[in-house]
PAFI-363064 format. One record per atom (N, C-alpha, C): residue in one letter; x, y, z. Coordinates in pm, whole numbers, plus 50000, padded with zeros to 5 digits. Layout:
<pts>
AXYZ;...
</pts>
This chain:
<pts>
X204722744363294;X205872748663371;X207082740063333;X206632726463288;X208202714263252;X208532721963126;X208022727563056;X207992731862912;X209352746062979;X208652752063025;X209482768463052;X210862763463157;X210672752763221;X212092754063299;X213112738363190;X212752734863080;X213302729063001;X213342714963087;X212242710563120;X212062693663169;X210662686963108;X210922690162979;X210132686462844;X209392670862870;X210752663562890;X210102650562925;X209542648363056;X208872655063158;X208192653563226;X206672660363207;X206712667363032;X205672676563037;X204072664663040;X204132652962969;X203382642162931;X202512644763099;X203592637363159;X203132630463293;X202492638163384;X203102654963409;X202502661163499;X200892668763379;X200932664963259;X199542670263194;X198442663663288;X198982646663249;X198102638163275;X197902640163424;X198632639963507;X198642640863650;X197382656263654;X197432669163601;X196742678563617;X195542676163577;X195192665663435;X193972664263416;X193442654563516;X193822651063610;X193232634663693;X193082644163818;X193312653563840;X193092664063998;X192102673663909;X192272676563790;X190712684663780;X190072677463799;X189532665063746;X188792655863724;X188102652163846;X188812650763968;X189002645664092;X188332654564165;X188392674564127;X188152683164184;X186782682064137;X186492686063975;X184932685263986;X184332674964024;X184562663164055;X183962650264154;X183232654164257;X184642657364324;X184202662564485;X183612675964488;X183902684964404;X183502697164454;X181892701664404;X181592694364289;X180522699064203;X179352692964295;X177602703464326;X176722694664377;X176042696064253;X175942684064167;X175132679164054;X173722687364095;X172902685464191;X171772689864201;X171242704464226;X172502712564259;X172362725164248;X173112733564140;X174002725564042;X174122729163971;X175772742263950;X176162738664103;X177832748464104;X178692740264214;X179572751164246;X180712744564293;X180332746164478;X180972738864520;X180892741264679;X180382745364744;X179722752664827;X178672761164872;X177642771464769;X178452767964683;X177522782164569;X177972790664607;X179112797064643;X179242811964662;X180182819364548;X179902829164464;X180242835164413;X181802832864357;X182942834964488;X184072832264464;X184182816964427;X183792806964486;X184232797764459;X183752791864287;X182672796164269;X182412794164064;X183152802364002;X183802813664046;X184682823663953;X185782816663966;X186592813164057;X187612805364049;X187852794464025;X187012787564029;X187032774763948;X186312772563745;X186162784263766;X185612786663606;X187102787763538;X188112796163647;X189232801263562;X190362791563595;X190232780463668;X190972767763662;X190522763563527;X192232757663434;X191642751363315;X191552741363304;X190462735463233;X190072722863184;X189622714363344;X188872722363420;X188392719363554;X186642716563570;X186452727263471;X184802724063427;X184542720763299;X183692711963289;X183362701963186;X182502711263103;X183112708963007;X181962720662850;X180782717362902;X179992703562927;X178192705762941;X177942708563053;X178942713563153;X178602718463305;X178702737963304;X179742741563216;X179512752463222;X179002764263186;X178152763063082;X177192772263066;X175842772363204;X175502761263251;X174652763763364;X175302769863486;X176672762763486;X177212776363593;X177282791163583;X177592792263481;X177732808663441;X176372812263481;X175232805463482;X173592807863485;X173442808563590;X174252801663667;X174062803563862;X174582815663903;X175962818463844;X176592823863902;X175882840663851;X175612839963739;X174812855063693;X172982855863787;X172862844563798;X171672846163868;X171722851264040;X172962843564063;X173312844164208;X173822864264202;X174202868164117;X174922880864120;X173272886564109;X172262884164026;X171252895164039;X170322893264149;X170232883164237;X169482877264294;X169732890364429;X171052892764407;X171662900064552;X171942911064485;X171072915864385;X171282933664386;X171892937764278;X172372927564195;X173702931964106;X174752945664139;X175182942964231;X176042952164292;X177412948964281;X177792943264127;X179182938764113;X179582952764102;X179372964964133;X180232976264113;X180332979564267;X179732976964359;X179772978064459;X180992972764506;X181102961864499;X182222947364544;X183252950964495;X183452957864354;X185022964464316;X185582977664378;X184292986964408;X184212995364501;X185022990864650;X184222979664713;X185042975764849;X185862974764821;X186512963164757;X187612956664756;X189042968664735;X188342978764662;X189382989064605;X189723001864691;X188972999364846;X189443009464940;X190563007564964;X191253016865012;X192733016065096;X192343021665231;X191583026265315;X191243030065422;X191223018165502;X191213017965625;X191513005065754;X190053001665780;X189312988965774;X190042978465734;X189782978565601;X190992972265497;X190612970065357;X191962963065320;X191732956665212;X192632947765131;X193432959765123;X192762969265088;X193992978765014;X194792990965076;X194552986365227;X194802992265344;X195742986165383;X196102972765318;X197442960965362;X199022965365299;X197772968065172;X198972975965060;X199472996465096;X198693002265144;X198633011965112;X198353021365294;X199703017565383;X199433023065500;X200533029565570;X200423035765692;X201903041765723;X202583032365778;X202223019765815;X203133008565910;X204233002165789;X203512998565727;X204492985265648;X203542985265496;X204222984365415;X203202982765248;X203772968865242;X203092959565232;X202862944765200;X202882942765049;X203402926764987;X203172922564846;X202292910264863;X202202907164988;X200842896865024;X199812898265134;X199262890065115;X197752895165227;X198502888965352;X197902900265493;X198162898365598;X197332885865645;X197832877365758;X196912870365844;X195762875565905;X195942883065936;X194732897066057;X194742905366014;X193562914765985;X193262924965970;X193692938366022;X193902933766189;X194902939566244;X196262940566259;X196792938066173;X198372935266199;X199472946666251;X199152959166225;X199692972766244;X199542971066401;X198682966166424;X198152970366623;X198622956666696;X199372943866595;X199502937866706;X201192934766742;X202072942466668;X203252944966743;X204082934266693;X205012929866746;X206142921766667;X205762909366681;X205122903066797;X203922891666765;X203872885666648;X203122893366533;X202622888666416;X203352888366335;X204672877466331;X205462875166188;X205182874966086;X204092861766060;X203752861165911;X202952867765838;X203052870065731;X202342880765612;X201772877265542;X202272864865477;X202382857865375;X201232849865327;X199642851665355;X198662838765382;X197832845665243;X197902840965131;X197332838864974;X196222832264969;X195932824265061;X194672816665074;X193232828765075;X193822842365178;X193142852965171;X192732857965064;X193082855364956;X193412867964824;X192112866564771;X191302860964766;X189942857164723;X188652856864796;X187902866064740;X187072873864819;X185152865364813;X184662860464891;X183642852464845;X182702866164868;X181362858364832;X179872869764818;X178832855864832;
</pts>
């Protein structure tokens, strides 16, 4: 990002700064003995697979092994899960986007937000956007 907004000479420092919080992240987040990230759930190894330089080359081929095992273990129903996720009917992600109240560019707080009236200001919660299994 120092590179694209032309603050070149800060590109060094915030590298190093990004490699010392991956570093920091797989610390804390990895359980060595089970072999993935945080609870083991699905979302959280996909997203941290696609953080870069967050998993260590000899850590991640056994994750990919969890995470494909964890997907057949429960049915292999990754067509299922694109299926949900890709309704627009109430309730659904794509019911946030795609309704007669309001069409959103971020995930609501509540599921309900249409029903709870001028109450519910904020829209804005991204933390949502990621779906565990």
């Amino acid at each position: 990002m120092s590179q694209i907004i032309a603050f070149t000479n800060d590109t060094q420092s915030y590298t190093i700064f990004y490699q010392q919080l991956a570093e920091e992240f797989h610390r804390v987040f990895f359980i060595l003995s089970a072999e993935y990230y945080a609870d083991g759930m699905q979302a959280a190894q996909i997203l941290t697979l696609a953080l870069p330089n967050v998993v260590p080359l000899n850590v991640r081929d056994s994750l990919l092994r969890h995470l494909i095992q964890d997907i057949n273990n429960k049915g292999n129903h990754y067509n299922l899960a694109v299926e949900l996720v890709s309704l627009i009917t109430y309730p659904s992600y794509g019911y946030m986007f795609n309704n007669p109240y309001e069409n959103v560019t971020t995930m609501w707080e509540l599921w309900d937000v249409p029903m709870k009236g001028p109450g519910m200001d904020l829209r804005n919660h991204n933390m949502f956007t990621s779906i565990g299994a």
